[in-house]
N, C-alpha and C positions, 0 to 999 in steps of 0.2 A: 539150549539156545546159546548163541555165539555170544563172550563179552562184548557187553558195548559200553562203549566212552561216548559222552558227551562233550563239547566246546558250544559256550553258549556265550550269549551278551550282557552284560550286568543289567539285570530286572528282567530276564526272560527265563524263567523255570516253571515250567507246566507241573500241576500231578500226574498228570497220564503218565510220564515220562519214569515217576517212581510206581505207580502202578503197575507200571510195563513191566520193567525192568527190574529185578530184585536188584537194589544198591547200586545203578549205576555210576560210574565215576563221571564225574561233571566237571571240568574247567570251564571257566570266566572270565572274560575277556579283561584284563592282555593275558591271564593265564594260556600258555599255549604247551604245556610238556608234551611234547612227542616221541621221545626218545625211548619213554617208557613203554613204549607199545609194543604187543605181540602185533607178528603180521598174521595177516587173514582174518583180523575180527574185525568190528560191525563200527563204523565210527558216524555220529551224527553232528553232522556240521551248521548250528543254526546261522542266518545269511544276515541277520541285524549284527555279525561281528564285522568289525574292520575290514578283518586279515585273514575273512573265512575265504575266499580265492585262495591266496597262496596256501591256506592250512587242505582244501582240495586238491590243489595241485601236486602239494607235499607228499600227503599220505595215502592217495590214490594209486600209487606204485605196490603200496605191501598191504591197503587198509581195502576193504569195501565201503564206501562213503554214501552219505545219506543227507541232501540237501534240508534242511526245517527251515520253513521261511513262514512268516507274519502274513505275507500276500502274495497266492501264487500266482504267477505270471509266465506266460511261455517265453521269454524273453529270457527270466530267471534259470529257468525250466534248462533250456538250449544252453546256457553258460556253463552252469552246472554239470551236465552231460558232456560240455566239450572239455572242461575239466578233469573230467573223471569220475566223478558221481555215477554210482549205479540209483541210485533213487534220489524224490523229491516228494514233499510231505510237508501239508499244511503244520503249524506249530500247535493248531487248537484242537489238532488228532485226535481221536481217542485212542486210548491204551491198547486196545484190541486194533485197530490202526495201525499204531506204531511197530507192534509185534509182527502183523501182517507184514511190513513194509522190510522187515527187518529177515524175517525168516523168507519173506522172496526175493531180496537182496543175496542173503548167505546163498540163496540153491541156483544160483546166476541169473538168476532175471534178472529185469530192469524191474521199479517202481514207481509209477507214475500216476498221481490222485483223476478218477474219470474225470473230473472236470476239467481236465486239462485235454484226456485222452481225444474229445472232438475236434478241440484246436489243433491238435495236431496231427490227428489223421488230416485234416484239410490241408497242413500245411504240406506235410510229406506227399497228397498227391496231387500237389502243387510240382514237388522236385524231383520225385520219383515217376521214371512214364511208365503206366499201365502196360505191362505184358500179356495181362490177359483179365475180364472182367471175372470179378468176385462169383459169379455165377458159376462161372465152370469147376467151382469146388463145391456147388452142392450135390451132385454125384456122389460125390469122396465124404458124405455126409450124414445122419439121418434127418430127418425132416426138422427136428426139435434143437438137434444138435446146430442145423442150418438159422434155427431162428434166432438162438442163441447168439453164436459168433457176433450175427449181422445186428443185434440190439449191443453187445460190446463193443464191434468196431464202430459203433456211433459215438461211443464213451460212456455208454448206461452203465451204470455200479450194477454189482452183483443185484443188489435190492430192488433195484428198479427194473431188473431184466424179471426178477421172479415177479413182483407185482405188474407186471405187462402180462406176463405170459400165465400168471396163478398157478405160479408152482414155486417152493421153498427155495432159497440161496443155496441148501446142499444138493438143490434136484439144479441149478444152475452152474455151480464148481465141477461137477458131476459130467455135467454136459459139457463146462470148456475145457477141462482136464481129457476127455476123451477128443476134442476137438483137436486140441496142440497135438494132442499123440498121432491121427490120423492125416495133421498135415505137417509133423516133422517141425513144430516150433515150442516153443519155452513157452509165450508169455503173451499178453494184449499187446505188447509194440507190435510185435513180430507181424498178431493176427492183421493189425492196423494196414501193415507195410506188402501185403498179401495183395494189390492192388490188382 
């Protein structure tokens, strides 16, 4: 796993966060060293800092960035992202969460918590026009693989797709890991923006 640094706000330190992470280094705000950073590792930026904007902006050029915020909000969400953030992630995560967010960050996805993912399929096709309806990729599909996708691009968590459909989260990764590869994308934005 990639090092990760932490920047966080005085009284905000999760365990997940040492459970995740063997030893992560942690600054507190005004702590801000950045100089000491390798480029290309994993840096999680919690959004109760000040000067967590410009610490995005900063280190979004050599860093992969990972928004933690107390309450997430597509608002938060959209800033974050036009900053530079590859991900966003409640702060009350679990460890296994966090690791997720972190290892689909490093492999170039985006990471974005489902409960964001329906707000914002809405919003994007809202902004984006439909080139062709989502139907014409069940062809390109299998039936299961089809069911799948369409409970994710609603914003269903892995867990909630398997309990829909009664089949385990690795009979679910399974089916959108073969999904991304059959239509040539990474990640749930992608599938989302597939309009």
């Amino acid at each position: 796993m990639a090092k990760v640094v932490i920047y966080t706000a005085p009284g905000f330190k999760a365990s997940s966060w040492h459970s995740a992470f063997s030893e992560p280094t942690i600054y507190t705000y005004p702590d801000a060293a950045t100089n000491a950073l390798q480029a290309g590792g994993v840096v999680l930026i919690h959004s109760a800092r000040i000067d967590w904007q410009t610490l995005v902006k900063q280190l979004s050029a050599s860093q992969l960035i990972i928004v933690i915020s107390q309450q997430l909000n597509i608002t938060e969400l959209q800033l974050a992202l036009t900053l530079g953030g590859k991900g966003y992630i409640d702060a009350g995560s679990s460890s296994v969460n966090f690791v997720q967010a972190v290892n689909t960050v490093n492999s170039g996805a985006l990471w974005i918590p489902a409960t964001l993912l329906n707000q914002l399929n809405q919003f994007l096709s809202k902004v984006i026009p439909s080139q062709q309806s989502w139907q014409s990729f069940e062809s390109r599909l299998s039936k299961r693989e089809y069911e799948v996708a369409s409970l994710a691009r609603q914003g269903l968590s892995n867990k909630n797709i398997a309990e829909n459909l009664f089949i385990t989260e690795r009979t679910v990764k399974q089916h959108l890991t073969a999904t991304f590869a059959k239509l040539g994308i990474k990640d749930r934005l992608q599938l989302i923006m597939l309009l």
